[in-house]
MARBA-3410 file (N, C-alpha, C, O; in Angstrom, 1 decimal):
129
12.0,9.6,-20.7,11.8,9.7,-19.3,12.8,8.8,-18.5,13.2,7.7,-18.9 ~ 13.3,9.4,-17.3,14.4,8.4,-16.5,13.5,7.1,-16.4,12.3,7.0,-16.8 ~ 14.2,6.2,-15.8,14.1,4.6,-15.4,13.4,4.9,-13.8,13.8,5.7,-13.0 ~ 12.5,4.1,-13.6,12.0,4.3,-12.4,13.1,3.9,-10.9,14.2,3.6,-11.3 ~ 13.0,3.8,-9.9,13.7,3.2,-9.0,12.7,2.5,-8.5,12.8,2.4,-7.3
11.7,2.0,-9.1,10.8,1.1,-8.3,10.5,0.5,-9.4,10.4,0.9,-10.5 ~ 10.1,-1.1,-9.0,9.7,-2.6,-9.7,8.7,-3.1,-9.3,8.5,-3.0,-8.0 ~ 7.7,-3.7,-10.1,6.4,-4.0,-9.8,7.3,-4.9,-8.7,8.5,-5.2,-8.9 ~ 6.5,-5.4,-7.3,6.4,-6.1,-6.1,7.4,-5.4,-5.0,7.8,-6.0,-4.0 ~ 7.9,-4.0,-5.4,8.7,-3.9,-4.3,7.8,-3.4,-3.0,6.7,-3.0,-3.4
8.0,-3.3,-1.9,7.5,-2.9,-0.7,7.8,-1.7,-0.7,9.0,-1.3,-0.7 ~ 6.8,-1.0,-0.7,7.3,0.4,-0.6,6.3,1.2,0.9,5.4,0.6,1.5 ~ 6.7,2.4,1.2,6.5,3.3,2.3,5.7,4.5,1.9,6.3,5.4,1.4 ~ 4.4,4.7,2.2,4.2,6.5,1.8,4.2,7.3,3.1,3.5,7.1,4.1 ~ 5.3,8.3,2.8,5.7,9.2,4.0,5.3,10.4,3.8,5.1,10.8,2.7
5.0,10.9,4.8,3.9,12.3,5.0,5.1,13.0,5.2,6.0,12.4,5.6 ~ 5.2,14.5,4.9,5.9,15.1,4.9,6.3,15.4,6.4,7.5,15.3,6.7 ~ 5.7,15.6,7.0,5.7,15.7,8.7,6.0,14.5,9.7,7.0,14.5,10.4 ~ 4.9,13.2,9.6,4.6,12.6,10.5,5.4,11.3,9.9,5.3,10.1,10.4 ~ 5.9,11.6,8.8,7.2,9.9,8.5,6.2,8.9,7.7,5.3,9.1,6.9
6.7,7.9,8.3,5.3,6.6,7.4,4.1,6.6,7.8,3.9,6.2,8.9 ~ 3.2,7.1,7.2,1.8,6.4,7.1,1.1,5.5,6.6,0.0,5.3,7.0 ~ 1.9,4.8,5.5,1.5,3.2,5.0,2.3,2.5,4.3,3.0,2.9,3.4 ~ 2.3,1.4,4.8,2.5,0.2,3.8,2.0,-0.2,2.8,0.8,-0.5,3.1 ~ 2.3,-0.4,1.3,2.1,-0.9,0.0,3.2,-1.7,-0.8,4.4,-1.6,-0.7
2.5,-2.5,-1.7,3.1,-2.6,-2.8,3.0,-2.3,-4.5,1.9,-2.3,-5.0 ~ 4.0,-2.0,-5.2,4.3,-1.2,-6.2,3.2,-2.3,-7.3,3.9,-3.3,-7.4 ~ 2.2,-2.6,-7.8,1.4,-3.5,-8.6,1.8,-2.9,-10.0,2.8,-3.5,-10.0 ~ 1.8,-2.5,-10.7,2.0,-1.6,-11.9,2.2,-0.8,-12.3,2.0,0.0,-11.4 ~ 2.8,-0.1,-13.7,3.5,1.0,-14.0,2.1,1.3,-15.3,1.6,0.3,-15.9
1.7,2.5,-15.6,1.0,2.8,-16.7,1.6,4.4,-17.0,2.3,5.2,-16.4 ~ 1.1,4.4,-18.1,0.9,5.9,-18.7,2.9,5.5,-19.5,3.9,6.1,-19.0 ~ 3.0,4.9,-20.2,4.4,4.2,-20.8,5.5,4.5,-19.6,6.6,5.0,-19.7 ~ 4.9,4.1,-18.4,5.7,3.8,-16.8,6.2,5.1,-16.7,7.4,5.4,-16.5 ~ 5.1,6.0,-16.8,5.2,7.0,-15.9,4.2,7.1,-15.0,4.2,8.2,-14.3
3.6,6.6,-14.8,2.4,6.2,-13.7,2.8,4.7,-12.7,2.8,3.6,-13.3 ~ 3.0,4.7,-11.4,3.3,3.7,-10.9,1.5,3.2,-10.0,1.0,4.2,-9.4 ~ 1.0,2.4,-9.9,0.0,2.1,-9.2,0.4,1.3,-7.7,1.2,0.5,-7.8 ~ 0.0,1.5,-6.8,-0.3,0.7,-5.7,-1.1,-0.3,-5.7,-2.0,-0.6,-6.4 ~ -0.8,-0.9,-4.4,-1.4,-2.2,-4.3,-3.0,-1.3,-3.3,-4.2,-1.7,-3.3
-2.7,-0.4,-2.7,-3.6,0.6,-2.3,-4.9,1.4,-3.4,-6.1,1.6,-3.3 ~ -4.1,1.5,-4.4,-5.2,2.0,-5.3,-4.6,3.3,-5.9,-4.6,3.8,-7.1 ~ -3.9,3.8,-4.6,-2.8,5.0,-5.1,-2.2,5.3,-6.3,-1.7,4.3,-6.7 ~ -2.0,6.2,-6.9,-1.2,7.0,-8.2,-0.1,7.4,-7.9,0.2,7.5,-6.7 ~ 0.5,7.7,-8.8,1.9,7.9,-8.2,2.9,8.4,-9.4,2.9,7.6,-10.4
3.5,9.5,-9.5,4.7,9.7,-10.6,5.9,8.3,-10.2,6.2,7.9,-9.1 ~ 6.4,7.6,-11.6,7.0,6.8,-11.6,8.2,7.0,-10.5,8.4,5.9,-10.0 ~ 9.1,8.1,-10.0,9.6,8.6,-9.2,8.8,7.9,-7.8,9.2,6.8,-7.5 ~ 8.0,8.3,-7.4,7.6,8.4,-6.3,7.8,10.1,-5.5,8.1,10.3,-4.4 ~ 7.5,11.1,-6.4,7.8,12.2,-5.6,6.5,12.8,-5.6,6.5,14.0,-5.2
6.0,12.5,-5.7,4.0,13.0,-5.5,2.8,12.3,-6.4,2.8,11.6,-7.4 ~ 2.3,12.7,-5.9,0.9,11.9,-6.6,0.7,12.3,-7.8,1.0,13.4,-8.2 ~ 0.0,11.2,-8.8,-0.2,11.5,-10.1,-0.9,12.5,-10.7,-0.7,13.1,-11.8 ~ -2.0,12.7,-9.7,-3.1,13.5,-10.2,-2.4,15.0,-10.0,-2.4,15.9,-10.9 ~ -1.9,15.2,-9.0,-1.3,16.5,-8.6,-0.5,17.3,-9.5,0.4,17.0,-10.3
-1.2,18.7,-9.2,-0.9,19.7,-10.9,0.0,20.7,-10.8,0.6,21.4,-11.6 ~ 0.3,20.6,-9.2,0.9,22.3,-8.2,2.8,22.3,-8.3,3.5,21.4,-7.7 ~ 3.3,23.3,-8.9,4.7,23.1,-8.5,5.2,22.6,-7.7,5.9,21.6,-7.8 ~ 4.7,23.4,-6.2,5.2,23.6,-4.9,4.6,22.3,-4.3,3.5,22.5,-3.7 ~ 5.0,21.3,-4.3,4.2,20.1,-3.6,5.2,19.9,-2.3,6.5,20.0,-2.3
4.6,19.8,-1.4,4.6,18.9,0.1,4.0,18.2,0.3,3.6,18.3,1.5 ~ 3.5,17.1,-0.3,2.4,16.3,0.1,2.9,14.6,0.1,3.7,14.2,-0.8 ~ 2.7,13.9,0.8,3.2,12.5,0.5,4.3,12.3,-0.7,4.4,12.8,-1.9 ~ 5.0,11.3,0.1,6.1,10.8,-1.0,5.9,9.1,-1.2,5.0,8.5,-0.7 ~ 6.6,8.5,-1.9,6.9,7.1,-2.1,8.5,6.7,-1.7,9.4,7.1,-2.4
8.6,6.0,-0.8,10.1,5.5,-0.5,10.0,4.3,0.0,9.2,3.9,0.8 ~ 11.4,3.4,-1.0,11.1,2.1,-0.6,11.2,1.9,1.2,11.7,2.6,2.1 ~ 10.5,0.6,1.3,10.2,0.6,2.6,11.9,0.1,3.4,12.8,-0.7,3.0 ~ 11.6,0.7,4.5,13.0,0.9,5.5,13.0,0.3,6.8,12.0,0.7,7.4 ~ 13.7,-0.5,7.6,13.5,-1.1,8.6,13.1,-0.2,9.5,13.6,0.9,9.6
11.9,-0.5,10.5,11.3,0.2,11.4,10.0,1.1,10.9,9.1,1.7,11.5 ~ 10.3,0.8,9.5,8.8,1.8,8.9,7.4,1.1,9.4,6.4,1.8,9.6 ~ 7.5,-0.6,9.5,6.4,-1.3,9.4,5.8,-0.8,11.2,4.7,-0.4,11.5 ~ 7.0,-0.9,12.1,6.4,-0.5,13.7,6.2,0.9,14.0,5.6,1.3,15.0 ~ 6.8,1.7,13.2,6.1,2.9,13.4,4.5,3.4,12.9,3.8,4.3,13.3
4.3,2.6,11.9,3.0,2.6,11.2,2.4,1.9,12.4,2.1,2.7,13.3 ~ 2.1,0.5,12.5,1.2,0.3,13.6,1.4,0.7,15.3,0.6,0.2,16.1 ~ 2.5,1.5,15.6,2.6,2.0,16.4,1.3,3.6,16.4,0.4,3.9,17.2 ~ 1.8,4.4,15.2,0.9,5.2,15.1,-1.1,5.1,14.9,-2.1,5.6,15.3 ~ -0.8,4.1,14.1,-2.6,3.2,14.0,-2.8,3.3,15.5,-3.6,4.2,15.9
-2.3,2.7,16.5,-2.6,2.1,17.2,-2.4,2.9,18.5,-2.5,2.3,19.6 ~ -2.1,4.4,18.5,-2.3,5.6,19.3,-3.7,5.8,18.6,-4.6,5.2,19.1 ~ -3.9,6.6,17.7,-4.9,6.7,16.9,-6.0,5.9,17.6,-6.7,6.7,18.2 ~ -6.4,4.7,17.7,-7.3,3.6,18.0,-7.4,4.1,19.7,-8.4,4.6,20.3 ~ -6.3,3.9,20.3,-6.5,4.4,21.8,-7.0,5.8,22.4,-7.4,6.1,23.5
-6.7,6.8,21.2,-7.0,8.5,21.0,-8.6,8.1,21.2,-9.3,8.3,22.3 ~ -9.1,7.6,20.2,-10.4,7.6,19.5,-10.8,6.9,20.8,-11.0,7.9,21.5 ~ -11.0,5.9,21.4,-11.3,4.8,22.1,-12.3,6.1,23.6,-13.5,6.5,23.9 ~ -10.6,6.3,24.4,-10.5,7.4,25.7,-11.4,8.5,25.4,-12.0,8.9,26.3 ~ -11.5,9.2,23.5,-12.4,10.3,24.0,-13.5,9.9,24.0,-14.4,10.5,24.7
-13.8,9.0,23.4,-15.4,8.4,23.9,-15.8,8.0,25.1,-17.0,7.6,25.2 ~ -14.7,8.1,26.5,-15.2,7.5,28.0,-15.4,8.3,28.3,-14.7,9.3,28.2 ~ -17.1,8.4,29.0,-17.4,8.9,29.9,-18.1,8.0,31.1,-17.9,6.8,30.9 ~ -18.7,8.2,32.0,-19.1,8.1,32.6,-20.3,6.9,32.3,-20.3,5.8,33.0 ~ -21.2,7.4,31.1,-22.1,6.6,30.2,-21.7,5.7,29.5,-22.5,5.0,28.8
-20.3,5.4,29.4,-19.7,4.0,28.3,-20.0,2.7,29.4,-19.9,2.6,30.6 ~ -20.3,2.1,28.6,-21.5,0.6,28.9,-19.7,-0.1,29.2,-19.2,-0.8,28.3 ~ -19.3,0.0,29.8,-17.7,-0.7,30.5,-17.9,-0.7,31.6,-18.0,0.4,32.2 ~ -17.9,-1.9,32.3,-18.1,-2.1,33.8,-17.1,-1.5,34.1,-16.3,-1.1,33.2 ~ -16.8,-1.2,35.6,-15.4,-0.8,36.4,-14.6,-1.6,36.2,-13.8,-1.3,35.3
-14.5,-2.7,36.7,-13.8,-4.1,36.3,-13.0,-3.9,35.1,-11.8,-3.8,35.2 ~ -13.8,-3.7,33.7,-12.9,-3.9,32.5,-12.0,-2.6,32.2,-11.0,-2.5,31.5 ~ -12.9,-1.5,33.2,-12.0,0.2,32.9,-10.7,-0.3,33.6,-9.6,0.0,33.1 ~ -10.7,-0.8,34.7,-9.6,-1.1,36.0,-8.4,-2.0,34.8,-7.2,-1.6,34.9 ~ -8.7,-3.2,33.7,-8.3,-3.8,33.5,-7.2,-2.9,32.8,-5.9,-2.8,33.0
-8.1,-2.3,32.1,-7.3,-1.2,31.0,-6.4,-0.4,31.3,-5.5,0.1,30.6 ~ -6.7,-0.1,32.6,-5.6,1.2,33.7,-4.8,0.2,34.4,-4.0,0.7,35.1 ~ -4.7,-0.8,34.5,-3.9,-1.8,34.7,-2.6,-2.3,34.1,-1.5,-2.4,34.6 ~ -3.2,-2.6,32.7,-2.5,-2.9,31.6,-1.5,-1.4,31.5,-0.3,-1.4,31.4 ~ -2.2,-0.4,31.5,-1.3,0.9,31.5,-0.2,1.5,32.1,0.8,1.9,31.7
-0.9,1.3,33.6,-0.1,1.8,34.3,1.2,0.3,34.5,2.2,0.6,35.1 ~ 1.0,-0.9,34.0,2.0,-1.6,34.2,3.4,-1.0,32.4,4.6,-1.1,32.0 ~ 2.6,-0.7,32.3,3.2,-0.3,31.0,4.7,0.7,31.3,6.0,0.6,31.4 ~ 3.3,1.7,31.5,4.2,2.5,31.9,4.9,2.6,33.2,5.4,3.7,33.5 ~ 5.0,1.5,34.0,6.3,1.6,35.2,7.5,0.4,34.5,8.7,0.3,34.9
6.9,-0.5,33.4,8.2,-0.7,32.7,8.9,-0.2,32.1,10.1,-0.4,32.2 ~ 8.4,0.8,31.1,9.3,2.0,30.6,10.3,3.1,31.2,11.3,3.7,30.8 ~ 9.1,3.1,33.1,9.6,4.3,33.9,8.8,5.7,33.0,9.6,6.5,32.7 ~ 8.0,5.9,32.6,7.3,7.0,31.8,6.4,7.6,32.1,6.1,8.5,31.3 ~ 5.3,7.6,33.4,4.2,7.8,33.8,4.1,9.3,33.4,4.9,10.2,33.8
3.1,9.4,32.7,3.2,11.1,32.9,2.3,11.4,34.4,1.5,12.3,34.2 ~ 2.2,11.1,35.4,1.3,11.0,36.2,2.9,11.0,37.8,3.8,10.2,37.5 ~ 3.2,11.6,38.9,3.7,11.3,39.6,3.3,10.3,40.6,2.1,10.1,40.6 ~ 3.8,9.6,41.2,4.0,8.4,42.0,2.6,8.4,42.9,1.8,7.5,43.0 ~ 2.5,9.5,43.5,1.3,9.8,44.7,0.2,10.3,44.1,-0.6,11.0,44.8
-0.1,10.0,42.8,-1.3,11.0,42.1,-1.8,9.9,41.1,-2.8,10.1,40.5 ~ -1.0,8.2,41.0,-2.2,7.5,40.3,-3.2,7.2,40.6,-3.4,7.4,41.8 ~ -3.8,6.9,40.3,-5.2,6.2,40.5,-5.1,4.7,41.4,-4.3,3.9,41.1 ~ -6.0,4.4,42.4,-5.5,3.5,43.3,-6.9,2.4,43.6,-6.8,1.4,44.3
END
């Protein structure tokens, strides 16, 4: 079997076929006479990094392994951290135990956000006041 391109402790990236990085790991061990790479995640992996160990299907699209690349680490917590605010917003209603005060805080923080970027999806005469 080829030589892997990966060494126990390197930092590596698993990229979704679509959506780019979805995590950070490191390479912890090689098994199966280092055709099996392990993560520091728990993950399986063909020594390659071109799909998962367990996986039986020719036609794979499913996550990859690539060493990690500058900007992988802020796109990951960039995306966590839409995710966290997705989840957060569909839970406000009316009934969320958040005084006005700390809602105001939050549309504060936002809308300052976004007049530093210049990005409002909202026009000038239509925020919230």
């Amino acid at each position: 079997m080829k030589e892997s391109p990966f060494r126990v402790g390197d930092r590596v990236t698993v990229h979704t076929s679509q959506g780019g990085p979805q995590g950070l790991t490191v390479v912890e061990k090689f098994t199966h006479d280092g055709r099996c790479m392990v993560l520091a995640d728990g993950s399986l992996w063909r020594a390659d990094g071109k799909r998962q160990w367990s996986f039986r299907g020719s036609f794979y699209k499913g996550p990859t392994v690539e060493r990690e690349a500058p900007g992988d680490a802020d796109h990951i917590a960039k995306r966590r951290i839409v995710g966290r605010i997705r989840k957060f917003a569909d839970t406000l209603s009316l009934e969320t135990p958040l005084s006005a005060t700390a809602l105001r805080r939050i549309l504060d923080a936002i809308e300052a956000e976004e007049t530093a970027t210049d990005k409002s999806p909202l026009p000038p005469g239509e925020r919230v006041g």
